[in-house]
PyMOL Python script that loads the backbone (N, CA, C, O; Angstrom):
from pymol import cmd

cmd.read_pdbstr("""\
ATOM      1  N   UNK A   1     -91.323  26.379 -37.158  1.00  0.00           N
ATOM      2  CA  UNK A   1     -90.916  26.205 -35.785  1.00  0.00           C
ATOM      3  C   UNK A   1     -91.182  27.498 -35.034  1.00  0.00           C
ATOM      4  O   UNK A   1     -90.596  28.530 -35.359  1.00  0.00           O
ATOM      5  N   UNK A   2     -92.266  27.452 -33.793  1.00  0.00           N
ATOM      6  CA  UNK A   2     -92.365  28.989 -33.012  1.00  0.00           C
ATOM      7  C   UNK A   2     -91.224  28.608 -31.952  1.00  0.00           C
ATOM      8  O   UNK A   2     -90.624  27.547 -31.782  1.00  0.00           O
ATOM      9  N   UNK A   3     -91.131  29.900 -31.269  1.00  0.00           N
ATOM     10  CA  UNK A   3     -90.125  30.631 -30.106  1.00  0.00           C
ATOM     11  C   UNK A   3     -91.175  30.399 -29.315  1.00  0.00           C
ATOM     12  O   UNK A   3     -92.262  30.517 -29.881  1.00  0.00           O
ATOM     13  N   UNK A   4     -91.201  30.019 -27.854  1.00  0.00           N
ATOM     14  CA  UNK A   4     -91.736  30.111 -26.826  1.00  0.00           C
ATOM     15  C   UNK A   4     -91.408  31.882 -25.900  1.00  0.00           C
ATOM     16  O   UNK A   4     -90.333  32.446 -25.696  1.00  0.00           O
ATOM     17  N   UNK A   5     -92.364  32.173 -25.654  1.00  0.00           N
ATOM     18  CA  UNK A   5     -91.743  33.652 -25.228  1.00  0.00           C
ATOM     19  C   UNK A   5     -90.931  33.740 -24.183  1.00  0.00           C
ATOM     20  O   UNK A   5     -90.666  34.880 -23.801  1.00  0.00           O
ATOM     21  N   UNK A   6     -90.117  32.167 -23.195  1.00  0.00           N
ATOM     22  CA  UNK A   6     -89.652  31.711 -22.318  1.00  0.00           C
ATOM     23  C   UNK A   6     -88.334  32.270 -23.270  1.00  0.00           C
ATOM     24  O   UNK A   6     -87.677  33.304 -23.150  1.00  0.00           O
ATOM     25  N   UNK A   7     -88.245  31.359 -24.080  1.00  0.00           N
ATOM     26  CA  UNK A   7     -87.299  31.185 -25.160  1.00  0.00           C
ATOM     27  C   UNK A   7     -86.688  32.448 -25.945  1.00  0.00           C
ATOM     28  O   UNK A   7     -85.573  32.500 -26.465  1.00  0.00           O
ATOM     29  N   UNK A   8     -87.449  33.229 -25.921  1.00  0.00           N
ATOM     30  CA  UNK A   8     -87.395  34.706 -26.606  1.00  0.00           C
ATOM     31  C   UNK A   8     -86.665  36.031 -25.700  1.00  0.00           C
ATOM     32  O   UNK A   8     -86.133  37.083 -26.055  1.00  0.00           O
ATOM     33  N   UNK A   9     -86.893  35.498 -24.566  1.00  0.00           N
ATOM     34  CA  UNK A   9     -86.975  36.712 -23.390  1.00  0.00           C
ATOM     35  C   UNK A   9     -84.742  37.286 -23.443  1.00  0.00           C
ATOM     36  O   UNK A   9     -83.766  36.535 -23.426  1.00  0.00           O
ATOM     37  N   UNK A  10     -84.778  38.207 -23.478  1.00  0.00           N
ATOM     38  CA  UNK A  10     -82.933  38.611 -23.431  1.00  0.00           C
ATOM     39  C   UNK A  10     -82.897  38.279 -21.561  1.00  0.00           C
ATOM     40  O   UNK A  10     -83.551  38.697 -20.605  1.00  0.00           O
ATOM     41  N   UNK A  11     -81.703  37.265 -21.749  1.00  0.00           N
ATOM     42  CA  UNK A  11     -81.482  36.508 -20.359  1.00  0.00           C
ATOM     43  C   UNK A  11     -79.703  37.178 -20.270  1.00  0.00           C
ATOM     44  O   UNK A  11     -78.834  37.312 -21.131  1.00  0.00           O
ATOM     45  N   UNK A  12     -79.741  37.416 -19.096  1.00  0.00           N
ATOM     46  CA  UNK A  12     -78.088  37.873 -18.954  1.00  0.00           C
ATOM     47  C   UNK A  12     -77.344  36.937 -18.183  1.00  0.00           C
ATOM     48  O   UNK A  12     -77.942  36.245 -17.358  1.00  0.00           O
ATOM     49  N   UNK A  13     -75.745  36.792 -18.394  1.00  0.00           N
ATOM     50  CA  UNK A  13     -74.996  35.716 -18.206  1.00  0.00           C
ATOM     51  C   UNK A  13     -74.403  36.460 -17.121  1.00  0.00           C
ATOM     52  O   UNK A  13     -74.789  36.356 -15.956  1.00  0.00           O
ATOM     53  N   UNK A  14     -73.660  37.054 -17.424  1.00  0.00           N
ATOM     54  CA  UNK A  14     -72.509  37.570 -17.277  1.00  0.00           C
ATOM     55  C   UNK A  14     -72.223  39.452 -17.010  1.00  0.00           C
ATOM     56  O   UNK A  14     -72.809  40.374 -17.577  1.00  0.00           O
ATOM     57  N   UNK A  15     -71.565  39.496 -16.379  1.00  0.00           N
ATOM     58  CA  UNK A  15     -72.389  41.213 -16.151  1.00  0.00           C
ATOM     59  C   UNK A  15     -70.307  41.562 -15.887  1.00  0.00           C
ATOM     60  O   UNK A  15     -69.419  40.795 -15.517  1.00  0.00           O
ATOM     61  N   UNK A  16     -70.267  43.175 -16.331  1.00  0.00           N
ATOM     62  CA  UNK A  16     -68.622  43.502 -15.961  1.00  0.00           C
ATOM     63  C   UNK A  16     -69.026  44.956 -15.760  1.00  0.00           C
ATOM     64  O   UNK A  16     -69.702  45.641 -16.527  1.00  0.00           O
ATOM     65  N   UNK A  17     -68.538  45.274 -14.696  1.00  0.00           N
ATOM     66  CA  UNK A  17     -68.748  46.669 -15.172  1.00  0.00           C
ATOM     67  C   UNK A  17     -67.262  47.506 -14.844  1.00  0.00           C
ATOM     68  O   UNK A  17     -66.566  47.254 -13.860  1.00  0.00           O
ATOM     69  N   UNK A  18     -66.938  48.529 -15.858  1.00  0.00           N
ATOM     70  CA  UNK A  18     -65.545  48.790 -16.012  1.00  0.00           C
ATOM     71  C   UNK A  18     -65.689  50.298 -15.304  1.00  0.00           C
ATOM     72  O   UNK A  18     -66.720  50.602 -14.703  1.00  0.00           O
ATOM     73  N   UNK A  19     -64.568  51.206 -15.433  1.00  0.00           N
ATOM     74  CA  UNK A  19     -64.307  52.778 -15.237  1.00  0.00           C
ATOM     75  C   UNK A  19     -65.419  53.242 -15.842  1.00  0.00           C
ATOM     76  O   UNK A  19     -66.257  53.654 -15.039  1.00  0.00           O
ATOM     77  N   UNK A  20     -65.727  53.321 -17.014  1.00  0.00           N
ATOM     78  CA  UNK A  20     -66.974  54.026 -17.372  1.00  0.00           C
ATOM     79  C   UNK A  20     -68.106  53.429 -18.586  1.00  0.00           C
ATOM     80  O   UNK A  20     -68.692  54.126 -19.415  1.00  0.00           O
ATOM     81  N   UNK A  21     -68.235  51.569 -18.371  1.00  0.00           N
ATOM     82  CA  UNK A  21     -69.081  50.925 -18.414  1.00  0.00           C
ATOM     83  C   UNK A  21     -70.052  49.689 -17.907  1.00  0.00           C
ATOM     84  O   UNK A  21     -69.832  49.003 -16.908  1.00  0.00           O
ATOM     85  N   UNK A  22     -70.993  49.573 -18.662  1.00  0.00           N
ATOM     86  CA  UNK A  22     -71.534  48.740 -17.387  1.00  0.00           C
ATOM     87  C   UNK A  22     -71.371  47.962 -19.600  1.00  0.00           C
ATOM     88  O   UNK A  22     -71.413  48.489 -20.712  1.00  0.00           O
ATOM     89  N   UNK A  23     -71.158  46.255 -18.942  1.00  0.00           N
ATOM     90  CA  UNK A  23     -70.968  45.574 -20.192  1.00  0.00           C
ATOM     91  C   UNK A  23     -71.958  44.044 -19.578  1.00  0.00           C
ATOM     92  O   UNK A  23     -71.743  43.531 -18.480  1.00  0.00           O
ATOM     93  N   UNK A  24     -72.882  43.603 -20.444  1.00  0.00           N
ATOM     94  CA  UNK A  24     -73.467  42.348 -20.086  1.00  0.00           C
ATOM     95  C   UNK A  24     -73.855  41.626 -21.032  1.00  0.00           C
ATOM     96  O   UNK A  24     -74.888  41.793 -21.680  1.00  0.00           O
ATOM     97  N   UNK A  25     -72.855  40.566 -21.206  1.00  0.00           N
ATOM     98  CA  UNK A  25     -73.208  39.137 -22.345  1.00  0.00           C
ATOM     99  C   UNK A  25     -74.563  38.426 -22.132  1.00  0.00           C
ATOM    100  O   UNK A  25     -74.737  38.080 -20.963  1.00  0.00           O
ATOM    101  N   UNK A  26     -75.468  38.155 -22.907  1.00  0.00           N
ATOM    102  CA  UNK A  26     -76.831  37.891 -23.321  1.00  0.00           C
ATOM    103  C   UNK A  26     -76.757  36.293 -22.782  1.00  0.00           C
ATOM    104  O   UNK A  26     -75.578  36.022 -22.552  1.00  0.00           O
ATOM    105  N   UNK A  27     -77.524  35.312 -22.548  1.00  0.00           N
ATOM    106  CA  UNK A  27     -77.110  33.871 -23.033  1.00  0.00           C
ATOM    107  C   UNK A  27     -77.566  33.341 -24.305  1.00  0.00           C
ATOM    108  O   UNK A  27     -77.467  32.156 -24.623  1.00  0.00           O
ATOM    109  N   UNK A  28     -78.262  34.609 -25.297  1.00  0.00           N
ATOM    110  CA  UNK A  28     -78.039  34.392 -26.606  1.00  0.00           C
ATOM    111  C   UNK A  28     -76.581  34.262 -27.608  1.00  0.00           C
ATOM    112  O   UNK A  28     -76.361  33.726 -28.694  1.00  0.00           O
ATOM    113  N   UNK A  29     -75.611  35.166 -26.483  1.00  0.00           N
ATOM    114  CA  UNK A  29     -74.094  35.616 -27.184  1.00  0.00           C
ATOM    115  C   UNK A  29     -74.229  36.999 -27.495  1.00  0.00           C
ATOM    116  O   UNK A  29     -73.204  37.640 -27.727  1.00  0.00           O
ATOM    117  N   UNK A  30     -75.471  37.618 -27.538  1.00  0.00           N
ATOM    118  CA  UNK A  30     -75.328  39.301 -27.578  1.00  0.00           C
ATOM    119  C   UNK A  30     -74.144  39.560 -26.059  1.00  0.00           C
ATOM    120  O   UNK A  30     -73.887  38.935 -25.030  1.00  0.00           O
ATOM    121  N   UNK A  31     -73.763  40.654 -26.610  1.00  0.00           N
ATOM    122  CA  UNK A  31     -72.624  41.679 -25.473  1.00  0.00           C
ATOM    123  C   UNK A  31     -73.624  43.447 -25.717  1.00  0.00           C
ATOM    124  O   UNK A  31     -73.889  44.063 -26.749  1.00  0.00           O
ATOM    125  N   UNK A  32     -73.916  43.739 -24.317  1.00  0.00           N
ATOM    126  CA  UNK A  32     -74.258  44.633 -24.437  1.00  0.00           C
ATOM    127  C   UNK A  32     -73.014  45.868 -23.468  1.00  0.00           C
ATOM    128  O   UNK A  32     -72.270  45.834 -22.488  1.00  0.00           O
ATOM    129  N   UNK A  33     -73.319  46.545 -24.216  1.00  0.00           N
ATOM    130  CA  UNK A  33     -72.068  47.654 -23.481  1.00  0.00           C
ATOM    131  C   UNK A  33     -73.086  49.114 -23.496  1.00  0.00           C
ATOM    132  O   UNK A  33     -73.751  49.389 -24.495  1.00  0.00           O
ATOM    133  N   UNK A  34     -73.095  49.889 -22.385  1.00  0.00           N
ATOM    134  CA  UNK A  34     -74.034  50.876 -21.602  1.00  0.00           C
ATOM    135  C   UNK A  34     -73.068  51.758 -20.733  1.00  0.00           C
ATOM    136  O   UNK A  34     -72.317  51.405 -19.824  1.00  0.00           O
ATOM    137  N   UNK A  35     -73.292  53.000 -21.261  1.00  0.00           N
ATOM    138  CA  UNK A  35     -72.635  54.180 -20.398  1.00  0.00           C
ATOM    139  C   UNK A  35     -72.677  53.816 -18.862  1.00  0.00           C
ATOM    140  O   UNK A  35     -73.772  53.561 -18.362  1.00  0.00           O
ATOM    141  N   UNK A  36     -71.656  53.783 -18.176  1.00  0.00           N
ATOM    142  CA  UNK A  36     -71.851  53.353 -16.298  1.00  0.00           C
ATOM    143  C   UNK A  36     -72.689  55.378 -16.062  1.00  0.00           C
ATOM    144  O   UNK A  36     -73.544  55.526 -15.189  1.00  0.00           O
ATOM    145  N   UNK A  37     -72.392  56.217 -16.660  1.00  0.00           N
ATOM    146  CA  UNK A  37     -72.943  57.356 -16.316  1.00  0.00           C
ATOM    147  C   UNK A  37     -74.548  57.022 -15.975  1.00  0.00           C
ATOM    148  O   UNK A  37     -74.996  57.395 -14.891  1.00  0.00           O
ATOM    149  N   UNK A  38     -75.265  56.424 -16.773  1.00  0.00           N
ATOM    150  CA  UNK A  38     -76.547  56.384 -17.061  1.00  0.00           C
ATOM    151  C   UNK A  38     -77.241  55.879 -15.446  1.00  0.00           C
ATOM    152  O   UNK A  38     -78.351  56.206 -15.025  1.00  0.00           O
ATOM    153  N   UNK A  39     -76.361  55.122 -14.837  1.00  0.00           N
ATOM    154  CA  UNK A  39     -76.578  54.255 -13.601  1.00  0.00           C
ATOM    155  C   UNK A  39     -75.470  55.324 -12.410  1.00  0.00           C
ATOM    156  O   UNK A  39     -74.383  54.982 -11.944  1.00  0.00           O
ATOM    157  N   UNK A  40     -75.983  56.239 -12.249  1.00  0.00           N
ATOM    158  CA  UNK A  40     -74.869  57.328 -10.774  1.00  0.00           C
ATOM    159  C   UNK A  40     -74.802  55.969  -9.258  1.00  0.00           C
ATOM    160  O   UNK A  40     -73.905  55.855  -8.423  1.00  0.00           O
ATOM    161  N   UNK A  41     -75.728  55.371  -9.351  1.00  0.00           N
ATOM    162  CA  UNK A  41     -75.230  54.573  -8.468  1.00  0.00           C
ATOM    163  C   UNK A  41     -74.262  53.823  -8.189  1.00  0.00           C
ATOM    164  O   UNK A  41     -73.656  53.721  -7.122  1.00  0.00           O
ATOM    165  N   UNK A  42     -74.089  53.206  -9.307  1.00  0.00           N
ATOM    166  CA  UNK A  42     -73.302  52.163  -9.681  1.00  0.00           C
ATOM    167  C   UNK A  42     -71.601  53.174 -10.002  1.00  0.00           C
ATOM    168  O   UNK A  42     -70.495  52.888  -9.544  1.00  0.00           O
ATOM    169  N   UNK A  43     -71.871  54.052 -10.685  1.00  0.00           N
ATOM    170  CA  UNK A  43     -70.892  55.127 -11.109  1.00  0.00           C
ATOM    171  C   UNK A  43     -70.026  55.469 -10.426  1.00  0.00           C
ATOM    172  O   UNK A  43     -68.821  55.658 -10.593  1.00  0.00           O
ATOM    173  N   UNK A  44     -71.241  55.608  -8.966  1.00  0.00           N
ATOM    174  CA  UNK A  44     -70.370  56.767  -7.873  1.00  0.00           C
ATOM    175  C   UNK A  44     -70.117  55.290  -6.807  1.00  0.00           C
ATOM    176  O   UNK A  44     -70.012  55.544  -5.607  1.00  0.00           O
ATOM    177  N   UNK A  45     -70.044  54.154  -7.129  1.00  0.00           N
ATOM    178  CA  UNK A  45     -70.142  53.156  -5.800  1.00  0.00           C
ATOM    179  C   UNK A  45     -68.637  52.593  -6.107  1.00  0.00           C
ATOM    180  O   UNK A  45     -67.950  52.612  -7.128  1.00  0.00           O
ATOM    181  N   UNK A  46     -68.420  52.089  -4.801  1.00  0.00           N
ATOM    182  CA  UNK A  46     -66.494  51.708  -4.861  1.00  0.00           C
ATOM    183  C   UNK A  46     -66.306  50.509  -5.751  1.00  0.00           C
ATOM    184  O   UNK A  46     -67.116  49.641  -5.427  1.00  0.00           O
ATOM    185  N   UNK A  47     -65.703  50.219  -6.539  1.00  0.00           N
ATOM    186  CA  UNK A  47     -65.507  49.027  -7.354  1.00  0.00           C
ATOM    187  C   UNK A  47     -65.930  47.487  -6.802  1.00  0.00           C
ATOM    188  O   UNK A  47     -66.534  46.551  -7.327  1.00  0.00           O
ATOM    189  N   UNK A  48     -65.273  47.707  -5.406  1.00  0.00           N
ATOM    190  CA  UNK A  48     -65.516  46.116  -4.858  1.00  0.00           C
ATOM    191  C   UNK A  48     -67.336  45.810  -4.311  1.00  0.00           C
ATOM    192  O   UNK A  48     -67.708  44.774  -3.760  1.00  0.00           O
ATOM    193  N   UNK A  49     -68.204  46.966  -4.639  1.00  0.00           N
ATOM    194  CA  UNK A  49     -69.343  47.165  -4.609  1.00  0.00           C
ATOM    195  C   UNK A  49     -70.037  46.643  -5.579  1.00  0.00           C
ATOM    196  O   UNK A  49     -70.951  45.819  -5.588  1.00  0.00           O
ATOM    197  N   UNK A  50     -69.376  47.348  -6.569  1.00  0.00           N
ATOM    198  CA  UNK A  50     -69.552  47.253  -8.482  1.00  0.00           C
ATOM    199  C   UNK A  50     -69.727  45.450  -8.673  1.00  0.00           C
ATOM    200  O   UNK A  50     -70.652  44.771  -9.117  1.00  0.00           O
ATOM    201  N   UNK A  51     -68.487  45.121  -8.160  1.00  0.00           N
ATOM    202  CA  UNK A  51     -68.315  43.805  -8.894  1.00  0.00           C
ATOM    203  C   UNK A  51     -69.239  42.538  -7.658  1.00  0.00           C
ATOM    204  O   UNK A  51     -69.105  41.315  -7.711  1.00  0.00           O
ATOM    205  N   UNK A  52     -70.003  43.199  -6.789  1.00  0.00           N
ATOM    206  CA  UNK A  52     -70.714  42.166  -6.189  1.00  0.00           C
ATOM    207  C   UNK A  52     -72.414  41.837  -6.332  1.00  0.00           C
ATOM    208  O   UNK A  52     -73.259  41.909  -5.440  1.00  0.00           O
ATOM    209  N   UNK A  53     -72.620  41.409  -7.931  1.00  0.00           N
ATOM    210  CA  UNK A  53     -73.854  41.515  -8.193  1.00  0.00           C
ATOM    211  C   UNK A  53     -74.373  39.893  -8.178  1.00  0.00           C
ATOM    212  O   UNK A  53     -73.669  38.911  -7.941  1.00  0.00           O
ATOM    213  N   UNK A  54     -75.797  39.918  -8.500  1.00  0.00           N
ATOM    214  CA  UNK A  54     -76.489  38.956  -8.719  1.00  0.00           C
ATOM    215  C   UNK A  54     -77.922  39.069  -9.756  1.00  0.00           C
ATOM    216  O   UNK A  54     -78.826  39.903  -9.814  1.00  0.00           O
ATOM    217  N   UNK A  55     -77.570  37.508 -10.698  1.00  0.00           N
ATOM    218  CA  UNK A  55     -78.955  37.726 -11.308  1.00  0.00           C
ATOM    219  C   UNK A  55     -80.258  37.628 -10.815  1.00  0.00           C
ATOM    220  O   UNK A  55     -80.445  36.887  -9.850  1.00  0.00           O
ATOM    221  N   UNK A  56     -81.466  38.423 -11.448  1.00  0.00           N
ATOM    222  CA  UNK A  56     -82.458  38.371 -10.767  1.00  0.00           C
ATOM    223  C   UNK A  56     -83.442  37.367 -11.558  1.00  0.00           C
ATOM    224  O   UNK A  56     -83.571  37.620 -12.756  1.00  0.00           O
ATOM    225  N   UNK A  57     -84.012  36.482 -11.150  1.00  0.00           N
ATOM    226  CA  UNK A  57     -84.698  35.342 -12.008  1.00  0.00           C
ATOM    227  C   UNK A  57     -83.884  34.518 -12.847  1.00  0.00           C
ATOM    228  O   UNK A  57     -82.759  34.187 -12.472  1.00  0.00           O
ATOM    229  N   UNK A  58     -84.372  34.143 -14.000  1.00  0.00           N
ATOM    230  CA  UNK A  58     -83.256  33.320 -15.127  1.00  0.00           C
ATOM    231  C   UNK A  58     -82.256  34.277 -15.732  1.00  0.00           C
ATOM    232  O   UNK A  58     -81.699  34.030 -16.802  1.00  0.00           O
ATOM    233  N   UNK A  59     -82.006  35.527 -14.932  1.00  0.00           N
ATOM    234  CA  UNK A  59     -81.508  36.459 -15.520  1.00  0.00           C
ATOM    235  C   UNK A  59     -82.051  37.742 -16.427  1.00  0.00           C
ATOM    236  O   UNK A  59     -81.246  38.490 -16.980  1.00  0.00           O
ATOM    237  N   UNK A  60     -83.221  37.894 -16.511  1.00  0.00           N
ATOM    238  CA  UNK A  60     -83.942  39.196 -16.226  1.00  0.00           C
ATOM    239  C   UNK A  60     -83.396  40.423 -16.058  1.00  0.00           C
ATOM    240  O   UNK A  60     -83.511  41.385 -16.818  1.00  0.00           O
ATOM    241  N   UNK A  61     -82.598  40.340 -14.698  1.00  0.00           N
ATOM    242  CA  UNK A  61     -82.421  41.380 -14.440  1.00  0.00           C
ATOM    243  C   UNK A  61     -80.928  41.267 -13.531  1.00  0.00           C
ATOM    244  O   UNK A  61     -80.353  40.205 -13.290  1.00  0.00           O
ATOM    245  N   UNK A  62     -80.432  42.744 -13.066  1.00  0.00           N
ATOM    246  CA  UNK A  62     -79.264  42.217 -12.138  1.00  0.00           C
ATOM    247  C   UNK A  62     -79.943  43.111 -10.996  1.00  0.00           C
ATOM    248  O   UNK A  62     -80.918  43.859 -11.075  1.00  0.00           O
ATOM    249  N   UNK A  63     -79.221  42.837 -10.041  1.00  0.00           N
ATOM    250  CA  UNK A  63     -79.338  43.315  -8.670  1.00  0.00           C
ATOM    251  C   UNK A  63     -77.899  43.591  -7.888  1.00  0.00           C
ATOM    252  O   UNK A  63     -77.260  42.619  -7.486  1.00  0.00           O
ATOM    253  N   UNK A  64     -77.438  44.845  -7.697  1.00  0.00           N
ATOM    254  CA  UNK A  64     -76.217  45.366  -6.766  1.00  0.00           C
ATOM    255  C   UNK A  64     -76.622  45.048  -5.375  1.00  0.00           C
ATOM    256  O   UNK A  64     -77.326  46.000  -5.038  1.00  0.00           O
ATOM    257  N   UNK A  65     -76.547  44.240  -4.432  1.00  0.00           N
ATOM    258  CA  UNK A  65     -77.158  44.431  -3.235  1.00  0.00           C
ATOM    259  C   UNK A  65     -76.670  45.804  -2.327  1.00  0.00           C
ATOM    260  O   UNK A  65     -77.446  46.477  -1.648  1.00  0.00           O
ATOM    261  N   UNK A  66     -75.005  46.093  -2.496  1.00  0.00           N
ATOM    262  CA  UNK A  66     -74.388  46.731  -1.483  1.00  0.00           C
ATOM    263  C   UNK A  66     -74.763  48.137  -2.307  1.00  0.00           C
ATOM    264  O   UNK A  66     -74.895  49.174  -1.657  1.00  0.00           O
ATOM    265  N   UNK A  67     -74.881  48.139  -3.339  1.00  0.00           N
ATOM    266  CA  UNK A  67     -75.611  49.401  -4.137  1.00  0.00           C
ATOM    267  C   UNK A  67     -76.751  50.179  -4.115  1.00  0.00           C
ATOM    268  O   UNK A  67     -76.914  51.392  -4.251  1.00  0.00           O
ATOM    269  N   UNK A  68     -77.924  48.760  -3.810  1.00  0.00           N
ATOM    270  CA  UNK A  68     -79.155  49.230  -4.015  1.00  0.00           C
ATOM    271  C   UNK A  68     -79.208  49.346  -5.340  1.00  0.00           C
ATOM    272  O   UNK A  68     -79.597  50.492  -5.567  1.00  0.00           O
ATOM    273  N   UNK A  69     -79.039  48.812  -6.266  1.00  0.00           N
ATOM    274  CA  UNK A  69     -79.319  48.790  -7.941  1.00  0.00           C
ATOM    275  C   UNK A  69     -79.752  47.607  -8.265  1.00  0.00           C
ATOM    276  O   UNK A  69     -79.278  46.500  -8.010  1.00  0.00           O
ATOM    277  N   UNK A  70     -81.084  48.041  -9.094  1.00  0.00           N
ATOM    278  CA  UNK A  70     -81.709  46.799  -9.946  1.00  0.00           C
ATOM    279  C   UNK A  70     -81.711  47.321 -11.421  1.00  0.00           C
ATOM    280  O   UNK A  70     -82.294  48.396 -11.563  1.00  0.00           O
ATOM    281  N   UNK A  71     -81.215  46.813 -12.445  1.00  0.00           N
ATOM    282  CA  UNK A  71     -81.737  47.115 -13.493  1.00  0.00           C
ATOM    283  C   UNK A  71     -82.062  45.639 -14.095  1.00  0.00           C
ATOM    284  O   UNK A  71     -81.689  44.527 -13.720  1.00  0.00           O
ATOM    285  N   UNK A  72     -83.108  46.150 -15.442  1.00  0.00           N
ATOM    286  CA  UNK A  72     -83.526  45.154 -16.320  1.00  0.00           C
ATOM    287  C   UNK A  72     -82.890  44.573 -17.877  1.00  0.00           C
ATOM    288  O   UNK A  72     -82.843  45.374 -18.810  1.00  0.00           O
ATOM    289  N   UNK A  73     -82.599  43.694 -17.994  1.00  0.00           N
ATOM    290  CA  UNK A  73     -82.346  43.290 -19.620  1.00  0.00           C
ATOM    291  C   UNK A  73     -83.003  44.012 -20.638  1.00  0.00           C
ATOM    292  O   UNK A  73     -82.578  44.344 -21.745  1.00  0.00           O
ATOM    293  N   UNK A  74     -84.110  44.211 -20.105  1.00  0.00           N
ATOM    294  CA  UNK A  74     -85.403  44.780 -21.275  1.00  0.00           C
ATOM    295  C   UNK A  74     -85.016  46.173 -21.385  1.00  0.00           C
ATOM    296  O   UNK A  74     -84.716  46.834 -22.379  1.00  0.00           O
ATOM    297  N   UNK A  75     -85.080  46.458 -20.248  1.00  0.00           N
ATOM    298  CA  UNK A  75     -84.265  48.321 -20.558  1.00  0.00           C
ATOM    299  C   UNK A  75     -82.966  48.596 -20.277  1.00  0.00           C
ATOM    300  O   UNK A  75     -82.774  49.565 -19.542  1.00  0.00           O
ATOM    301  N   UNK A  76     -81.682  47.773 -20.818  1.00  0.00           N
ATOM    302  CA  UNK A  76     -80.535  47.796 -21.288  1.00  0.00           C
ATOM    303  C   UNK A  76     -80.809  48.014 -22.260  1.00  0.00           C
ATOM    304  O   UNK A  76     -80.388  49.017 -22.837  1.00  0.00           O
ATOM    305  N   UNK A  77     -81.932  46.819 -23.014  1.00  0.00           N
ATOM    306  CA  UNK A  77     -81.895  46.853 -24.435  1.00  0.00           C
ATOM    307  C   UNK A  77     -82.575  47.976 -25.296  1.00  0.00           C
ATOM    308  O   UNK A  77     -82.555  48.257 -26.495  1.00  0.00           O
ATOM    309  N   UNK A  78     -83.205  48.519 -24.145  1.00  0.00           N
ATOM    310  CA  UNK A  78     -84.094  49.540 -25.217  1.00  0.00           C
ATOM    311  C   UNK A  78     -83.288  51.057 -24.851  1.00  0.00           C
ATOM    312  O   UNK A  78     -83.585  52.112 -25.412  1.00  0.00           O
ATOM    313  N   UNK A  79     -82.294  50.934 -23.873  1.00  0.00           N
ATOM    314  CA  UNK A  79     -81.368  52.099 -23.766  1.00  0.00           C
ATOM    315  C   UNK A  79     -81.939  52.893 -22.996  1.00  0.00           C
ATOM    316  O   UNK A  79     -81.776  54.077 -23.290  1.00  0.00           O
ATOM    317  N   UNK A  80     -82.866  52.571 -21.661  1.00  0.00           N
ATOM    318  CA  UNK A  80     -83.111  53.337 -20.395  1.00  0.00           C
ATOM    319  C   UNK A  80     -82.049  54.081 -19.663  1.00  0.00           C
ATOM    320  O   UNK A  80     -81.314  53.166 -19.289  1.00  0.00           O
ATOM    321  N   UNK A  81     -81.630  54.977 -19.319  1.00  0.00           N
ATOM    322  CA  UNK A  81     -80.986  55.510 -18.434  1.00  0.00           C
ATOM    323  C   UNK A  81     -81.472  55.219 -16.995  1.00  0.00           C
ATOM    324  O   UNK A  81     -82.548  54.642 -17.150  1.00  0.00           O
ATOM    325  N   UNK A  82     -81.197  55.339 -15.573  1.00  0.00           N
ATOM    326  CA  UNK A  82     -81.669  55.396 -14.597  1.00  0.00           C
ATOM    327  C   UNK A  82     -82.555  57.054 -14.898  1.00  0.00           C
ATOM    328  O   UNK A  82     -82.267  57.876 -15.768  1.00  0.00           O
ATOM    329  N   UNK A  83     -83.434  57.127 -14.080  1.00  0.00           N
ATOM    330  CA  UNK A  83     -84.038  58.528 -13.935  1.00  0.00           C
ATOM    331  C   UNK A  83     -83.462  59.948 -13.352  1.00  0.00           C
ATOM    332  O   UNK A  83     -83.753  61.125 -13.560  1.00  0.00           O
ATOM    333  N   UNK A  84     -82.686  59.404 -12.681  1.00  0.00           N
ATOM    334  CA  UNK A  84     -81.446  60.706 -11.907  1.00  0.00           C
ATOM    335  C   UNK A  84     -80.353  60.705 -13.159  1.00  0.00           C
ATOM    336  O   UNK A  84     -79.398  61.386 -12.785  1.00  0.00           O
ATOM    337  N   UNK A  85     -80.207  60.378 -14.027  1.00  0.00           N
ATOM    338  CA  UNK A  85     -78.985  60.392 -14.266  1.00  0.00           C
ATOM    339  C   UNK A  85     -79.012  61.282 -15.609  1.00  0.00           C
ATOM    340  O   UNK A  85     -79.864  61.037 -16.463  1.00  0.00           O
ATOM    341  N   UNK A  86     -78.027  62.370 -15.797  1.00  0.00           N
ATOM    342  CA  UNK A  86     -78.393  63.174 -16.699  1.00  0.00           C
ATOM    343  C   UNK A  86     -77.392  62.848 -17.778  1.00  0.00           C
ATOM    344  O   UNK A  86     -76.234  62.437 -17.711  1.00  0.00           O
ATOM    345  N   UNK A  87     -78.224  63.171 -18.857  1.00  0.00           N
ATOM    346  CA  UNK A  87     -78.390  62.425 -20.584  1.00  0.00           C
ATOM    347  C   UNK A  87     -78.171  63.526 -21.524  1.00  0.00           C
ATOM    348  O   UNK A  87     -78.983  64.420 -21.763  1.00  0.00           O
ATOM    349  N   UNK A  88     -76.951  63.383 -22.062  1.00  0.00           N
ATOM    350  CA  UNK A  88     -77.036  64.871 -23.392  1.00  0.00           C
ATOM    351  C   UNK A  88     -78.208  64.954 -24.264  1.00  0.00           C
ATOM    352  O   UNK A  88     -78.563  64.044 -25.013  1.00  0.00           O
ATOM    353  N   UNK A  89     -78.968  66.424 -24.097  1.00  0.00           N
ATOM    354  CA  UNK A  89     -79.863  66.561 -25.002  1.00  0.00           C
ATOM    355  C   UNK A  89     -79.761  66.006 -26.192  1.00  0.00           C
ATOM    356  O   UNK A  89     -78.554  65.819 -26.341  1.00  0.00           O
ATOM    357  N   UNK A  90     -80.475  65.529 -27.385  1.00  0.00           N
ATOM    358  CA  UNK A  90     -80.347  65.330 -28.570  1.00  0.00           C
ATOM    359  C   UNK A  90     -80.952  66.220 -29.789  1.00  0.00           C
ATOM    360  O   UNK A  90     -80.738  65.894 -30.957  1.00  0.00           O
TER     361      UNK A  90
END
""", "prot")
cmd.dss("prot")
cmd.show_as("cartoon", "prot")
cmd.util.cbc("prot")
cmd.orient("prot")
């Protein structure tokens, strides 16, 4: 039996973002949980900002409108930071 790459793609349900995370259930049942640091937008934006998002496509991606934040499923998963946002050396 193949996966259609429709079928394959990490689709997001559900999105929370807390004091100092951003958390988003898969519609596989993955839960992903992500430093809110990594995203200063989202970080530094007032809560009732935070919690007014939308998915982008079948869920792809999310979109903050009152934020100006887009991020992707694909680089949740691979652990992107935003580009402004500073990351302890390793």
């Amino acid at each position: 039996m193949s996966i259609s790459a429709a079928e394959s793609r990490p689709l997001a349900r559900q999105v929370e973002v807390t004091v100092d995370e951003l958390r988003v259930t898969l519609a596989d049942g993955r839960k992903l949980s992500v430093p809110l640091a990594w995203f200063p937008r989202l970080l530094n934006a007032p809560p009732d900002k935070r919690d007014k998002w939308k998915l982008l496509g079948d869920g792809e991606g999310i979109h903050w409108p009152q934020v100006d934040e887009d991020l992707s499923v694909e680089g949740l998963l691979v652990g992107v930071p935003a580009p402004s946002a500073s990351t302890p050396e390793s």
